[in-house]
C-alpha positions as CSV (number, residue, x, y, z in Angstrom):
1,X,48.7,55.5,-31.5
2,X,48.2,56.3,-27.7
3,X,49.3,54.4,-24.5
4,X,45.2,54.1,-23.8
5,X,44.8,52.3,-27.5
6,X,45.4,48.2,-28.2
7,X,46.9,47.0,-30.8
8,X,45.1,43.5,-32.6
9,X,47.6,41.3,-31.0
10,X,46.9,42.6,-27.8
11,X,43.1,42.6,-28.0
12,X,43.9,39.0,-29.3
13,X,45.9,38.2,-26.2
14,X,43.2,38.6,-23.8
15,X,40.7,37.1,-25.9
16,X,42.8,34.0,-25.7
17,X,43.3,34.5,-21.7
18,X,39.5,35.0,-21.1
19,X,38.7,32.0,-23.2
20,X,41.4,29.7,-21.0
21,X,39.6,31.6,-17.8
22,X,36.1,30.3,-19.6
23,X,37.5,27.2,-19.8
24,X,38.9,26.5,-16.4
25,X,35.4,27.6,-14.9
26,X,33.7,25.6,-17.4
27,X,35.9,22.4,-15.9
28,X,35.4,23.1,-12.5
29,X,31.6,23.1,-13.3
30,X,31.4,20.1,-15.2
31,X,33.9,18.4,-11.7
32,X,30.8,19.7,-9.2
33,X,28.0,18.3,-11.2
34,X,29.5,15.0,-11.4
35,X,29.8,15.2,-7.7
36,X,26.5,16.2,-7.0
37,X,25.2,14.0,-9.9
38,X,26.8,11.0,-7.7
39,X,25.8,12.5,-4.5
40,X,22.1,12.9,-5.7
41,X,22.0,9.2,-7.2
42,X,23.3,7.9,-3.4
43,X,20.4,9.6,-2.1
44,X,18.0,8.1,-4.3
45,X,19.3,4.8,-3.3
46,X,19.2,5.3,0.2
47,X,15.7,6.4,-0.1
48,X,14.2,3.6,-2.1
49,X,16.1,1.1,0.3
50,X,13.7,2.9,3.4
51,X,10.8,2.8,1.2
52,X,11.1,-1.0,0.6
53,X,12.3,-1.4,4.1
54,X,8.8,0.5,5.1
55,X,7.1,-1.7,2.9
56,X,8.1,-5.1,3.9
57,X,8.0,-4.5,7.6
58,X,4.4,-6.0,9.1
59,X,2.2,-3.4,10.9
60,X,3.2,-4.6,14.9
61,X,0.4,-6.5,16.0
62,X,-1.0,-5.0,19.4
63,X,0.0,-6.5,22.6
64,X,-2.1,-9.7,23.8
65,X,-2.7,-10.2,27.1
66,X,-3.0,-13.6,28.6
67,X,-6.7,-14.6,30.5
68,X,-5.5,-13.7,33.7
69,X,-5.0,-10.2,32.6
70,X,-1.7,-8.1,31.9
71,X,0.9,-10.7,33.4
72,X,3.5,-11.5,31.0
73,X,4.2,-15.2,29.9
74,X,6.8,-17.0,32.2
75,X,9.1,-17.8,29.8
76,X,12.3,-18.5,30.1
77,X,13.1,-17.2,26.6
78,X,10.6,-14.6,26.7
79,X,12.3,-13.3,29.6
80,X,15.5,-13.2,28.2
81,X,14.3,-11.3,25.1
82,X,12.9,-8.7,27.1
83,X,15.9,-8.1,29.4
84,X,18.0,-7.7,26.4
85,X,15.2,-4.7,25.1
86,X,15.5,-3.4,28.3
87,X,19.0,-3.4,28.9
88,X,19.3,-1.7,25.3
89,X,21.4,1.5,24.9
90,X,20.3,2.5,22.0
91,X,18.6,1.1,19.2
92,X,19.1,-2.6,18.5
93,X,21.3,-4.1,15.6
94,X,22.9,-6.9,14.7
95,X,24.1,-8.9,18.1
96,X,25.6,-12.4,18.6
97,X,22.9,-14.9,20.1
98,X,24.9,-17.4,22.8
């Protein structure tokens, strides 16, 4: 036999290594779709939670004007509600009423 021939129980030997490499990969795999599988499921929550959101907001009704044309109602609350819009940052979430 030659240095460039294998023997069985060396053919055997890397049979066995490439089926532990097989495995291993085969692992990893099964690790990344479980991931994804719960990243995808998130997603699918989040977007049904906008789609009822979209759903169950009313269409904004237009602006009404009062008879005396495009004045705004002297309000004292209505005032306030609109300086707080207008003093806004960003977009509005949940804020303490005093």
């Amino acid at each position: 036999m030659t240095s460039g021939e294998l023997t069985l129980g060396a053919v055997l030997v890397r049979l066995e290594e490439r089926e532990r490499e097989i495995a291993a990969q085969a692992e990893q795999t099964r690790e990344q779709i479980t991931q994804l599988t719960a990243m995808l499921d998130e997603l699918g929550r989040a977007a049904e939670e906008v789609r009822i959101t979209r759903k169950t907001l009313p269409e904004p009704a237009p602006p009404t004007l009062s008879a005396a044309g495009s004045e705004l109602p002297d309000k004292a609350a209505y005032q306030e509600i609109i300086a707080v819009f207008s003093g806004a940052d960003g977009p509005l979430g949940r804020f303490q009423v005093q």
